[in-house]
C-alpha positions in Angstrom: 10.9 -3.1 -25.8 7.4 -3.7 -24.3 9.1 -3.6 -20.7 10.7 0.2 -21.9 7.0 0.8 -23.1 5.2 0.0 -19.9 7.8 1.7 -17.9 7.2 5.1 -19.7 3.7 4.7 -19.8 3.5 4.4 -16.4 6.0 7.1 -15.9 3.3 9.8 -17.8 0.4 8.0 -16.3 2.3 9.2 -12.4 3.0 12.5 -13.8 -0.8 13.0 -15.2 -2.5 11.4 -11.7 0.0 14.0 -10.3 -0.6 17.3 -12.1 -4.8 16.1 -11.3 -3.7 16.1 -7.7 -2.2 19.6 -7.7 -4.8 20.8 -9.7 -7.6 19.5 -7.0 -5.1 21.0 -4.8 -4.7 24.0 -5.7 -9.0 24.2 -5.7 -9.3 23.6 -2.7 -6.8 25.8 -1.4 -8.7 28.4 -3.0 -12.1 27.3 -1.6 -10.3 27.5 1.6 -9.1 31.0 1.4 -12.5 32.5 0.1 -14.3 31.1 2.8 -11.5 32.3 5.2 -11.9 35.8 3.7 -15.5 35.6 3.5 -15.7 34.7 7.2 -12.8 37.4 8.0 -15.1 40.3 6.1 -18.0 39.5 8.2 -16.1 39.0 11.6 -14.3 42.7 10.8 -17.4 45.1 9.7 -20.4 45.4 11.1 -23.7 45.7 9.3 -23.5 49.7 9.5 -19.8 50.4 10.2 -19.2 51.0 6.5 -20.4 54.1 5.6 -18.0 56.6 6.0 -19.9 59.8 4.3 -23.6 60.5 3.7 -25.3 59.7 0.9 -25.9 62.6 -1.8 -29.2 63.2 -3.7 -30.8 59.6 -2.0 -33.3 57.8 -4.9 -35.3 55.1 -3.8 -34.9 53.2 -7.0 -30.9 53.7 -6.4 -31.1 50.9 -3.4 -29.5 47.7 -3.6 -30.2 44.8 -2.6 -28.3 45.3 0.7 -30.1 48.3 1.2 -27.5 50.5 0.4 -28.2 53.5 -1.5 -26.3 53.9 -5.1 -24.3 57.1 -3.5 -23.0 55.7 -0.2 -19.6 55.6 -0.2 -18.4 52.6 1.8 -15.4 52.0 3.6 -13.0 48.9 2.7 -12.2 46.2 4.8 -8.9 46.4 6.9 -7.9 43.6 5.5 -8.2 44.7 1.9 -5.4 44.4 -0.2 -4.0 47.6 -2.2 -5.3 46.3 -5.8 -8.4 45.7 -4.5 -8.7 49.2 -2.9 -7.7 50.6 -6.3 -10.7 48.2 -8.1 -12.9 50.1 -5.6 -11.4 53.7 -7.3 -11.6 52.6 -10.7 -13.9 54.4 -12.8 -13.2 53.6 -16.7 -13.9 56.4 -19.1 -15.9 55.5 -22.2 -13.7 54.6 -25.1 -12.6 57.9 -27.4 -11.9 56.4 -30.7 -14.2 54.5 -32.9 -11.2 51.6 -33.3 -11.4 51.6 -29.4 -14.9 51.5 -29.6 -15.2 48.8 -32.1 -12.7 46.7 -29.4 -14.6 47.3 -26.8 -18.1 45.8 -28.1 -16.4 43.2 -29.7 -14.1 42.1 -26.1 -17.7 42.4 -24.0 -19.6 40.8 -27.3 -20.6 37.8 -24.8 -22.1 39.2 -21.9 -23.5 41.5 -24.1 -25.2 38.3 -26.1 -26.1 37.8 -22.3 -27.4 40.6 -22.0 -29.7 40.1 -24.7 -31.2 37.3 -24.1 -31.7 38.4 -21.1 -33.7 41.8 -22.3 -35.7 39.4 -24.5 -37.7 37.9 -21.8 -38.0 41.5 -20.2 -41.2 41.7 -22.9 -39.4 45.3 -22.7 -38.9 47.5 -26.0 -34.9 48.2 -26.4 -34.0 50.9 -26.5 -30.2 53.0 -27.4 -29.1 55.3 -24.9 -25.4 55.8 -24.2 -24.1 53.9 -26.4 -25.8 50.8 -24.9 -29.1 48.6 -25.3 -31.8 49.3 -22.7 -34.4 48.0 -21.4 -36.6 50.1 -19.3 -39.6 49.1 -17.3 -38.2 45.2 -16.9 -41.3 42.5 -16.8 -41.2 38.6 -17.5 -38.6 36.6 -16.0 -36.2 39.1 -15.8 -38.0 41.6 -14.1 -39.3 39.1 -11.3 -36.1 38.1 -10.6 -34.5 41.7 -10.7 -37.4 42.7 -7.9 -37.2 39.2 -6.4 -33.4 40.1 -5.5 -33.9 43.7 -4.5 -32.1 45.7 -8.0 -33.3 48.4 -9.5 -31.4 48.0 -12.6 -28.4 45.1 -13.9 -26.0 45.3 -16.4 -24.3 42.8 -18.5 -22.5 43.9 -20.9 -23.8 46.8 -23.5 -27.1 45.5 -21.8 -28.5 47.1 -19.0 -31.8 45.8 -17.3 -33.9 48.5 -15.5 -37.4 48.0 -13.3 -38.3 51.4 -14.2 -37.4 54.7 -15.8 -33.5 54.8 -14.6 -32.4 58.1 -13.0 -29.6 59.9 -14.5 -27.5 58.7 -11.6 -29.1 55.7 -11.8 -27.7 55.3 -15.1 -24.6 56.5 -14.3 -24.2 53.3 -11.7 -24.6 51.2 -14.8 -22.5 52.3 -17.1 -20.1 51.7 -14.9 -20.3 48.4 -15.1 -20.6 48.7 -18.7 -17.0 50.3 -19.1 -15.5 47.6 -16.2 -17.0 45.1 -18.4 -15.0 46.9 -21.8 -11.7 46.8 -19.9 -12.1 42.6 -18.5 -14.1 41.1 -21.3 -15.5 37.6 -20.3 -13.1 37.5 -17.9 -16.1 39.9 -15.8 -18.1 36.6 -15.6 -14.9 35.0 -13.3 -14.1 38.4 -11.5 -17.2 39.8 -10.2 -18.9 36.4 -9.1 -15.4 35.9 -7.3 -15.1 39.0 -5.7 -18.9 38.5 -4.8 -18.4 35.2 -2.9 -15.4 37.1 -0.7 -17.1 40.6 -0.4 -20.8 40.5 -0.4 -22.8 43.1 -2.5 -22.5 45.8 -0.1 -18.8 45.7 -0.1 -17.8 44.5 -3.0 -15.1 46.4 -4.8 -16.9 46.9 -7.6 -19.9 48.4 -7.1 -18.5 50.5 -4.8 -16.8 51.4 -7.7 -20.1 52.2 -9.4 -21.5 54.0 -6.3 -18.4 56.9 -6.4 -19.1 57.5 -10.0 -22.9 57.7 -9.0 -22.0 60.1 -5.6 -19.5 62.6 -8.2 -22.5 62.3 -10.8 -24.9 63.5 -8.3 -22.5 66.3 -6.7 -22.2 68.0 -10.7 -25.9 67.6 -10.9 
């Protein structure tokens, strides 16, 4: 009986040392294919060879980080695959119902908690404005490191964090994220950094999401 007993422990103790193996496995392989991208992206486009239109209605507090302006439309990579070229189209409409509503604060509750605590350290009065908390005029920790890495403005969840007075298209680039953040919940806090560590800012499939709906906001204005 003990001999049966050993036998099958050792059995589930194989199968357990080999589902950690695939696991690590599997990690790595994904490590490995990020870097490959990441290395791909920057061997494929140069600097300046992704702006395929001009910007519209430029604002010096719409530049990123990567000095591209909150209106430039930017090529993808050739590389790209198609659901990723269709992230980079995706503009999310508010919800329309108040049960919708009510789902979509409660699915982007933690980045919106996030958020928050974030804004608290802006030393910033909140304040509601499209439906979501903001904090204009940034200072304290927040706002150093918002200026530190370039942003005129951040949003995480109902949240967003602005060094100044936002511009209506501005704004508009935000609450983008906002609704992108309704649709994938938490899941936003996997997604983005992902798609950071492959794309870059610049690139990245969603803000250039979040610059269209800026560059058609702009054209109506």
């Amino acid at each position: 009986m003990s001999s049966a007993r050993s036998r099958v422990a050792a059995a589930r103790s194989a199968r357990s040392r080999g589902r950690t193996a695939a696991r690590v496995a599997a990690l790595i392989g994904a490590g490995a294919a990020v870097i490959a991208l990441r290395r791909r992206s920057a061997q494929t486009l140069a600097p300046d060879a992704d702006r395929s239109s001009a910007a519209v209605g430029l604002e010096s507090q719409v530049r990123s980080r990567a000095g591209v302006s909150g209106t430039v439309q930017l090529a993808p990579p050739s590389w790209e695959p198609a659901a990723l070229s269709a992230l980079a189209q995706w503009v999310p409409q508010a919800p329309q119902t108040p049960l919708r509503r009510a789902a979509a604060y409660l699915w982007a509750s933690p980045l919106t908690l996030a958020g928050l605590l974030a804004g608290a350290a802006t030393g910033a009065r909140p304040e509601l404005r499209h439906g979501v908390v903001l904090f204009r005029n940034a200072g304290g920790l927040t706002g150093k490191v918002l200026r530190r890495r370039g942003f005129a403005a951040g949003a995480l969840g109902h949240v967003i964090l602005a060094v100044g007075d936002p511009s209506p298209v501005l704004l508009t680039h935000e609450l983008t994220h906002v609704r992108q953040a309704e649709r994938l919940g938490p899941a936003m806090a996997i997604v983005y950094p992902g798609l950071l560590a492959v794309y870059g800012y610049a690139r990245h499939p969603m803000e250039r999401a979040a610059r269209r709906a800026a560059r058609l906001a702009s054209q109506r204005s």
